[in-house]
C-alpha positions as CSV (number, residue, x, y, z in Angstrom):
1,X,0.0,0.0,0.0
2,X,2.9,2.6,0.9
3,X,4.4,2.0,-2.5
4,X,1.3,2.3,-4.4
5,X,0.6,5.4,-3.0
6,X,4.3,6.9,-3.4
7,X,3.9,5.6,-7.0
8,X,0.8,8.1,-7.5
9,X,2.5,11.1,-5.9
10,X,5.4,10.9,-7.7
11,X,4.2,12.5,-11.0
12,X,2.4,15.4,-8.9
13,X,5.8,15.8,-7.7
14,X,7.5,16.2,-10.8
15,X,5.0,18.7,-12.4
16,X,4.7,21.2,-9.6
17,X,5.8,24.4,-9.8
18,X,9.3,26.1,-9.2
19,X,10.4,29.6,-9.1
20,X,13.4,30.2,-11.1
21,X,15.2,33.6,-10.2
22,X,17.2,35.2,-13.3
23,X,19.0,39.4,-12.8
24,X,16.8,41.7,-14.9
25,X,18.9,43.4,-17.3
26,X,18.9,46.7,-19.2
27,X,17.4,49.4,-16.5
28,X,19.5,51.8,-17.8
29,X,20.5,52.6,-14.0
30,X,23.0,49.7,-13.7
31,X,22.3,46.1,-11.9
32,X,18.7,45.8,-10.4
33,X,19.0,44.7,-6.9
34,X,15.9,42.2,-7.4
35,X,15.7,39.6,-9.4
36,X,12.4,38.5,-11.7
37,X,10.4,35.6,-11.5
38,X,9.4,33.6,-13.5
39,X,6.0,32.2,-14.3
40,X,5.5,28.4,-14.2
41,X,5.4,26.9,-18.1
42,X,1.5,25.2,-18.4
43,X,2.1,21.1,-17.7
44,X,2.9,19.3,-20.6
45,X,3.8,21.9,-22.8
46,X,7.4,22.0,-23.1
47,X,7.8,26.0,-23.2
48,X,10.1,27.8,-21.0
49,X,8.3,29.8,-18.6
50,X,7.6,33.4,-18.9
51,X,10.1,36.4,-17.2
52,X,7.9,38.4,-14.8
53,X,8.4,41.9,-13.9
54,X,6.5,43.2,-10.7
55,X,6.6,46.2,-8.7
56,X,9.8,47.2,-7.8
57,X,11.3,46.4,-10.8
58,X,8.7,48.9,-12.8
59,X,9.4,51.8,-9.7
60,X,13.4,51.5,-10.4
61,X,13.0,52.0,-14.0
62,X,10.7,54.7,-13.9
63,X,12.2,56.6,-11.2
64,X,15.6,56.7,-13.2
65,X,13.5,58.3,-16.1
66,X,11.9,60.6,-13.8
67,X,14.8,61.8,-11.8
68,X,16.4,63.3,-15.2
69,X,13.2,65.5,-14.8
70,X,12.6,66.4,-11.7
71,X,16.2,67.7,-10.5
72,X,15.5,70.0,-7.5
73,X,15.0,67.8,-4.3
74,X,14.7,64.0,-3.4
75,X,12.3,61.9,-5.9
76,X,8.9,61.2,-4.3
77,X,6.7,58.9,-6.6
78,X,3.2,57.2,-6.3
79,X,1.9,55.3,-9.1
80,X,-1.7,55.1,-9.4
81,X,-2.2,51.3,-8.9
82,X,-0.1,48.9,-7.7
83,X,-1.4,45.8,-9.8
84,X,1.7,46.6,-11.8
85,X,3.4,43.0,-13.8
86,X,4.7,42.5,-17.1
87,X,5.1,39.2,-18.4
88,X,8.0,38.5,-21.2
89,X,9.0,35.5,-22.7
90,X,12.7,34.0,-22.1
91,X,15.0,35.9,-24.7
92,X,13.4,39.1,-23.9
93,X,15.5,42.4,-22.9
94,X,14.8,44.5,-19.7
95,X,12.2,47.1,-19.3
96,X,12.3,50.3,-20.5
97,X,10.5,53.3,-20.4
98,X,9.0,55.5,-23.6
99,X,6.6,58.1,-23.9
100,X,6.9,60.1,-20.6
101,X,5.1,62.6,-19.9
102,X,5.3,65.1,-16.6
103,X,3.1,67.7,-15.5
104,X,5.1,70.3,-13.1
105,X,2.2,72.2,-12.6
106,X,0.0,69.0,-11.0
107,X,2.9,66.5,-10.1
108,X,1.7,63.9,-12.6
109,X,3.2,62.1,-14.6
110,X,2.4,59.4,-17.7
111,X,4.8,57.0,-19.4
112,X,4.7,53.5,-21.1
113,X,7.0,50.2,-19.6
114,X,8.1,48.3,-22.4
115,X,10.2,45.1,-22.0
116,X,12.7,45.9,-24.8
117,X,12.7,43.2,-27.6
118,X,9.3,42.3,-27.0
119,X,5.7,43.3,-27.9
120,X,4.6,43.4,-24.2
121,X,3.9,47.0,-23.0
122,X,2.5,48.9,-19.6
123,X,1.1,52.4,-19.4
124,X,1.3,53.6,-16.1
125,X,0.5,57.0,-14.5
126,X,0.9,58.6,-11.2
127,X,2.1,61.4,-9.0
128,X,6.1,62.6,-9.0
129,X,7.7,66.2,-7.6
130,X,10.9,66.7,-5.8
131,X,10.9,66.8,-2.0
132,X,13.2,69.2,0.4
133,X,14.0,69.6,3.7
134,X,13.3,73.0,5.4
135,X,13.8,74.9,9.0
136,X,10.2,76.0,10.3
137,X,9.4,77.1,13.7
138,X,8.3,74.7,16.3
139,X,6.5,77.4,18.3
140,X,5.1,81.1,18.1
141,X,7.8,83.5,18.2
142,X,6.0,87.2,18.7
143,X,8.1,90.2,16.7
144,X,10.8,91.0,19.2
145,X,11.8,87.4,20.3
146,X,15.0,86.1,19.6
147,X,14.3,82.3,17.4
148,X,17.3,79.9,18.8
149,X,18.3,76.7,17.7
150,X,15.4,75.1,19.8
151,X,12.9,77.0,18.3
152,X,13.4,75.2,14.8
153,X,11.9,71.6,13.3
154,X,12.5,69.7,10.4
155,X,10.1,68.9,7.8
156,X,10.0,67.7,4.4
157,X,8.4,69.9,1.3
158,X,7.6,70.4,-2.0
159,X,10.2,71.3,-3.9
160,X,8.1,73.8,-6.5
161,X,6.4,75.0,-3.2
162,X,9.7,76.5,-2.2
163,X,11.5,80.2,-3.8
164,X,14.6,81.9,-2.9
165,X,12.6,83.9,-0.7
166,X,11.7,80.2,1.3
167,X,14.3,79.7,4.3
168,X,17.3,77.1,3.6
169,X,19.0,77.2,6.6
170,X,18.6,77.1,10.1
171,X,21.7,79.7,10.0
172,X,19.2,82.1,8.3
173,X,16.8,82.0,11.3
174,X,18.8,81.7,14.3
175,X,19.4,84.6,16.0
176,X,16.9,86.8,13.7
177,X,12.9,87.8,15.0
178,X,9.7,87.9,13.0
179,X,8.6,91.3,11.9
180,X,5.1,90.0,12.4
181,X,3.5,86.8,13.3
182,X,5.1,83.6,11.3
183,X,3.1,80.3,11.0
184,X,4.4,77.4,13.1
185,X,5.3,74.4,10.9
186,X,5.4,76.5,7.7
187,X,8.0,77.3,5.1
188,X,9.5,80.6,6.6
189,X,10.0,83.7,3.6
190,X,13.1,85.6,4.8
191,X,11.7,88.8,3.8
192,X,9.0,88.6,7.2
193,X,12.2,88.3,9.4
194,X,14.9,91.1,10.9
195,X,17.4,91.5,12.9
196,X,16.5,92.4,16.6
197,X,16.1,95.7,16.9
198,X,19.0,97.4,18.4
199,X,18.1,101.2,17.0
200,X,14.9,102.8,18.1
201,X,13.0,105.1,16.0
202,X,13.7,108.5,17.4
203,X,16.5,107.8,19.7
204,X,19.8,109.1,19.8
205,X,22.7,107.2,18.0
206,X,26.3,107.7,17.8
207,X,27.1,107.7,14.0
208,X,30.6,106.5,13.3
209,X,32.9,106.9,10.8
210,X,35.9,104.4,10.5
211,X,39.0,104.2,8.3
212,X,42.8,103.2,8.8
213,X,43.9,105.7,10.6
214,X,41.3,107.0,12.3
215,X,37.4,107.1,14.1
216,X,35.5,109.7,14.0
217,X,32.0,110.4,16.2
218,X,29.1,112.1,16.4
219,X,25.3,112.6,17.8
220,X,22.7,111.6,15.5
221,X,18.8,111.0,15.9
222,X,17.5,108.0,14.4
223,X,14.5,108.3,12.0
224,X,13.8,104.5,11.7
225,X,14.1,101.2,13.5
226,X,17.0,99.0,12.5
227,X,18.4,95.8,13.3
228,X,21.9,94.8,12.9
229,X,23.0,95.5,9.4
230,X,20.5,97.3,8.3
231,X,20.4,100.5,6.5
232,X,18.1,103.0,8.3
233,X,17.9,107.2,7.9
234,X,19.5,108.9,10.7
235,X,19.4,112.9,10.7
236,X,23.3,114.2,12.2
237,X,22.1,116.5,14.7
238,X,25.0,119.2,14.5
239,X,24.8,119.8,10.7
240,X,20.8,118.8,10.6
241,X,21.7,116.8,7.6
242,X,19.9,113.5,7.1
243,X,22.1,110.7,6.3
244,X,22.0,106.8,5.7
245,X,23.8,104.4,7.8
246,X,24.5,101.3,9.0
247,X,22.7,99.7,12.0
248,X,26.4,98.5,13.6
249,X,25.4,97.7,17.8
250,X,22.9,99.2,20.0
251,X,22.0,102.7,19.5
252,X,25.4,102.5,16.8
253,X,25.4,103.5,13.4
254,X,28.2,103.4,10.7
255,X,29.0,105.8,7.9
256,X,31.4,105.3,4.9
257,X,31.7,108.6,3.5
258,X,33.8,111.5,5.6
259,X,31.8,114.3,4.8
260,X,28.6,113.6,6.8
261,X,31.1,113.8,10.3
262,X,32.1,117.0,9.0
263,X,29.1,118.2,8.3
């Protein structure tokens, strides 16, 4: 009895199924770390069973074409569906990808998978933009508070949602103060922050005048607020003449041209 039923097994045995695991070739973004499947040959029928290309074989070819358009930030993609497989007889090339289209404006993007050599094709379609990383505040500064390195988070944007007006740095926030109220967890624009304040409108300022050999001084009014480095009008209260200068420490201003000591 034990051998008969061996006997009948046997031949199930032989015709099951067994994954064979070959490197996909010709991403165009050198050696794919995965290897494809392939499909199992129908019993009896004496062909050699199908390459298979699945997911992640489809997102490394596609985000290889889509980096070479989307160049500011780190690649973020999302295809549409993710019943993605292509199925390619033995012989076949590696995938490819033709007729891509991107939208910058929505973050879309449409493109065809073709395994090369072949007549088997994919369209596929999703979302794509680049992603940065940006300083925001963690909490509410008010105007006149100083931001410090614990005041300041991490988070990941939209590339095409940034400008050069869009803070970089966390050394372009440190140390500066809104000049009014700036979201928490936002992209910061540099033009809503200053320097703290260190010249009063209206208060008396010494205006300097530096050169190699020597420093001159004298009383000025101030006719704007200023921050460090920051140009503001001052009037030079012995020759009434109004002037512009260089915000340069607390109730300090800098001049570069001799005549308005003089004066």
């Amino acid at each position: 009895m034990i051998r008969h039923l061996a006997n009948r097994r046997l031949p199930a045995l032989l015709l099951g199924a067994a994954l064979l695991s070959v490197p996909v070739m010709g991403f165009g973004i050198g050696q794919a770390a995965a290897a494809s499947a392939m499909a199992p040959a129908s019993a009896g029928s004496g062909l050699a069973p199908d390459v298979v290309y699945g997911m992640p074989h489809v997102e490394a070819v596609l985000s290889d074409a889509l980096s070479r358009v989307i160049t500011a930030g780190r690649l973020q993609m999302e295809l549409d569906s993710r019943a993605v497989e292509l199925r390619a007889p033995q012989g076949a090339g590696g995938l490819a990808v033709e007729n891509l289209y991107y939208s910058p404006v929505q973050g879309r993007f449409a493109a065809e998978i073709v395994v090369t050599g072949s007549q088997v094709r994919l369209p596929v379609s999703g979302r794509a933009f680049g992603v940065v990383q940006i300083p925001v505040l963690s909490r509410r500064i008010i105007p006149g508070d100083v931001i410090g390195p614990g005041d300041i988070d991490w988070q990941d944007v939209r590339a095409d949602q940034t400008t050069s007006d869009t803070a970089s740095t966390d050394a372009q926030l440190i140390g500066m103060t809104p000049k009014r109220g700036v979201s928490t967890n936002q992209p910061v624009r540099l033009r809503d922050l200053q320097s703290p304040r260190m010249v009063d409108k209206g208060s008396m300022v010494t205006i300097t005048l530096t050169t190699q050999s020597m420093t001159l001084t004298t009383q000025g009014k101030a006719l704007q607020d200023g921050g460090k480095g920051e140009v503001i009008r001052v009037v030079n209260t012995q020759s009434n003449r109004i002037v512009e200068a260089t915000v340069a420490g607390p109730n300090v201003v800098a001049v570069v041209k001799p005549g308005i000591i003089a004066q």
